[in-house]
N, C-alpha and C positions, 0 to 999 in steps of 0.2 A: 829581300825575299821573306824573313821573317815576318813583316808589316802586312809584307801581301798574305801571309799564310791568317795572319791575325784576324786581317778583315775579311778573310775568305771564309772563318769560321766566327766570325761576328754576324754575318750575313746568313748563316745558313741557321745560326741563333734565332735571328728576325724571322726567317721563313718559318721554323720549327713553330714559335711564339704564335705567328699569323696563323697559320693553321690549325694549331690549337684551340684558339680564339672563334674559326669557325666551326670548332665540332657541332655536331647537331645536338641537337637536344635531347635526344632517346639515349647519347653516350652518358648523359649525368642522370637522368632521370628514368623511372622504370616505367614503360606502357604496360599497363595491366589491362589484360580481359576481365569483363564486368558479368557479359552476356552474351551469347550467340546463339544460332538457328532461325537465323531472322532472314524476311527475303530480301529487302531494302533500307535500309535505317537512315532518317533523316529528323532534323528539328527539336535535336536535344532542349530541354530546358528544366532546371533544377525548379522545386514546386519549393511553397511558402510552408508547406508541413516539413518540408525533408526528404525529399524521394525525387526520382528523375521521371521523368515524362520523353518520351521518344517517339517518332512516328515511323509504323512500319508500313510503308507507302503500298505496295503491292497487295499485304494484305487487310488494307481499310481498314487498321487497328491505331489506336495509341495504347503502347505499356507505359506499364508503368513496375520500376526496379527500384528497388530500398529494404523493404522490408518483403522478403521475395518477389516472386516476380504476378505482375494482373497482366489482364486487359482493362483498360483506364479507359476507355470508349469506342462501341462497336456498332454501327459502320463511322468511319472517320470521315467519310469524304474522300476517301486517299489524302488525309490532312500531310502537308510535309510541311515546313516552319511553324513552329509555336511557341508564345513567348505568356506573361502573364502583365495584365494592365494591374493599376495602383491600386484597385479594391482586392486584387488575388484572385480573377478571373481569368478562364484561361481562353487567349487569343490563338485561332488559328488558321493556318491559310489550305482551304479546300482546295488540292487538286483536280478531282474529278467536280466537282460541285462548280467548279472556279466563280469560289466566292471567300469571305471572309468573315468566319464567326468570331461568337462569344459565349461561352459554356457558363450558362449560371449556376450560383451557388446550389438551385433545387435541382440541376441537369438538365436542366431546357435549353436550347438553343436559342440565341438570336444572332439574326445576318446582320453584320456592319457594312458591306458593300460587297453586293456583285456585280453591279450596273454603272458605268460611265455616261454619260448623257443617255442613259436609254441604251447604250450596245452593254451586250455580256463581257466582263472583263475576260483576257484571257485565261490564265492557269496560276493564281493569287502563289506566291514560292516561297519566299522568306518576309520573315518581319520583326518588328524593332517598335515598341514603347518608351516615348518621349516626359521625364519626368511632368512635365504637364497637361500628360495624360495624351497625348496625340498620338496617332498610330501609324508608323511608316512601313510601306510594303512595295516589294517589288513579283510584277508583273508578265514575266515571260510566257510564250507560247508553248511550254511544254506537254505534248499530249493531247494536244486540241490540232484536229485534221484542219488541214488548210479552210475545205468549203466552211467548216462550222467558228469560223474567225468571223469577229464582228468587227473588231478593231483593226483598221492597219499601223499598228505602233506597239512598241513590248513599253509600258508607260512604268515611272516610279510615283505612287502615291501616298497620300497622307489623309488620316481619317482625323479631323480638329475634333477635341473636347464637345464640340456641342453635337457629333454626329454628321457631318459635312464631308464629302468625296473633291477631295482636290489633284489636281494632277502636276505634279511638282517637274518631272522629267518625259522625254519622249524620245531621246536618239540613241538610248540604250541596243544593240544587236541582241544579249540577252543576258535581261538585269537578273541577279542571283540573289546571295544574301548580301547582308546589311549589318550596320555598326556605329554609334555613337562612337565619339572621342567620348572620354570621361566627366571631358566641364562641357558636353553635347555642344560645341563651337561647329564642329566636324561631323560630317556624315558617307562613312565607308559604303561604296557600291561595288559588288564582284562583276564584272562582265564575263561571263563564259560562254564567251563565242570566240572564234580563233583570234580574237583580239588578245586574249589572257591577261587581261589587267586589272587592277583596281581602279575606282577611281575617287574623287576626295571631291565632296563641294562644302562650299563655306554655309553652314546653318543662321539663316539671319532671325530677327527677332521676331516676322512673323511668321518661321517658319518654315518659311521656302529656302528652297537652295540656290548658289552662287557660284560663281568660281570655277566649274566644275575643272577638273585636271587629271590626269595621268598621276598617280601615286605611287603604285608598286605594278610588276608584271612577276607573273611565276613562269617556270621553265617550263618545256618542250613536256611533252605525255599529259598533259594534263588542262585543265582551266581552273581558275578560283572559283569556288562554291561559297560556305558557309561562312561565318566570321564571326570573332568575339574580339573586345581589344580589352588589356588587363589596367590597372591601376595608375602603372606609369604612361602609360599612350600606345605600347606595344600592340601591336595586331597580329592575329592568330588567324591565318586563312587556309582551310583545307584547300589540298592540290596535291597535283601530281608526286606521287612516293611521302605525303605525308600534311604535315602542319607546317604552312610556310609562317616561318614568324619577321615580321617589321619593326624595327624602329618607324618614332614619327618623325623621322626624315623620309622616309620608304625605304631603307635602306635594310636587304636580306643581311640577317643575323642569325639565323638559324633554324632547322626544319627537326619538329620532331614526331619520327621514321614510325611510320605505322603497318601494323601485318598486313591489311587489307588499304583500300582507297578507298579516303576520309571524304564525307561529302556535310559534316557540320560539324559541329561544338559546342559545347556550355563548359561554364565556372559552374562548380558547385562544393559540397560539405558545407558544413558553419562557420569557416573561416575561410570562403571562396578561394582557394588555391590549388582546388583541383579541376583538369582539363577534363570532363567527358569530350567523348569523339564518339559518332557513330559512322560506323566508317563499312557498306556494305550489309553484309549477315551478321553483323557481332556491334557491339559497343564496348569500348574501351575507356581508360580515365590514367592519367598522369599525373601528381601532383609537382607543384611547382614552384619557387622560388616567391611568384609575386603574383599573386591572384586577381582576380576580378570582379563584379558584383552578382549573386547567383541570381537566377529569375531574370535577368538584364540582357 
């Protein structure tokens, strides 16, 4: 009797421990409001001065927050993902334009691609710079009426160093954001279409992808959007009730709980260990244990 009382409270030791184990992430760490009154917020990305960069999709703005708050550029395109290439130029993907610039240093525009053999890309959504300078972007139909489709495919592409439109993927339902592994071996895709999954392909040397597989899936209310992964391989994927976070096994380790529904992310400050999230009307930031690289 006494043996069975022992393990009956050795067991309930183990479940107490288990559980603990999964708390989320918002129980250790504080979500902080940064900014709000916003209509859409997407496409965080920490700048090479020190300040964040955000796209407010609705209203065809990029801000910009650090040293108060601007408009960083007006009309945006309805830009939503932006990231910055290895000179400190800022990449970004025009929604309504559904095309793909680059903001020079004097604020001139030039297009990196809108056109696939000749058709309009659909609605350019998220994107990710390749330390040798390549530029990976994924492709969904968002916002573009059926008749005014030129493409029948939601494609993942990649712009080479020399200025080259390549088309890496096509059986996407609907490709989202994007993510290096940290030794860039790996290349994170969200699908957000009732699939709710990630997916994972192997990055080879010239580029292209492999492999492709089933990585992570997030729960019911939601799809995966945006993504960053931190220092150790961990991945950070807005979704439903918050920041779904992965081991590189794919394995859920914990979700950190946001007021509003999170649709991107950046690392940023000067010791990358802070999570922006713009997540709706507002942007938020968490700092964290084990950071990531900002601009990236």
């Amino acid at each position: 009797m006494l043996l069975q009382r022992y393990l009956l409270v050795m067991l309930a030791m183990i479940i107490i421990s288990l559980l603990a184990g999964c708390c989320t992430a918002s129980e250790e760490h504080k979500v902080e409001k940064v900014a709000s009154g916003y209509q859409f917020t997407e496409g965080p990305v920490w700048t090479p001065w020190g300040t964040l960069l955000f796209s407010d999709i609705p209203a065809n703005r990029i801000y910009e927050i650090g040293n108060g708050r601007k408009v960083y550029r007006e009309p945006s395109g309805q830009s939503n993902g932006l990231t910055f290439d290895l000179q400190g130029r800022l990449i970004a993907c025009e929604h309504a334009n559904r095309r793909v610039t680059r903001t020079e240093k004097n604020g001139s525009i030039t297009v990196l691609a809108d056109r696939y053999q000749g058709k309009r890309l659909n609605s350019p959504n998220d994107v990710v710079v390749k330390s040798d300078g390549s530029i990976y972007f994924t492709d969904p139909p968002y916002g573009v009426d059926e008749k005014d489709r030129e493409l029948d495919f939601q494609g993942v592409y990649r712009i080479t160093p020399n200025g080259k439109l390549e088309l890496l993927i096509k059986d996407f339902n609907m490709p989202n954001g994007l993510c290096f592994s940290p030794d860039e071996k790996r290349l994170y895709i969200a699908d957000s279409s009732d699939l709710r999954h990630i997916r994972v392909f192997d990055v080879l040397k010239d580029g292209t992808l492999a492999n492709g597989r089933v990585f992570a899936k997030v729960g019911q209310g939601g799809v995966p959007d945006g993504m960053k992964v931190d220092l150790k391989g961990n991945l950070y994927v807005t979704g439903p009730g918050g920041v779904w976070v992965f081991n590189p096994d794919g394995k859920h380790i914990g979700t950190i709980e946001t007021p509003e529904t999170p649709a991107n992310c950046a690392w940023g400050d000067k010791d990358g260990k802070t999570l922006y999230i713009t997540a709706r009307t507002s942007v938020y930031k968490v700092r964290l244990d084990v950071g990531g690289r900002p601009g990236r």
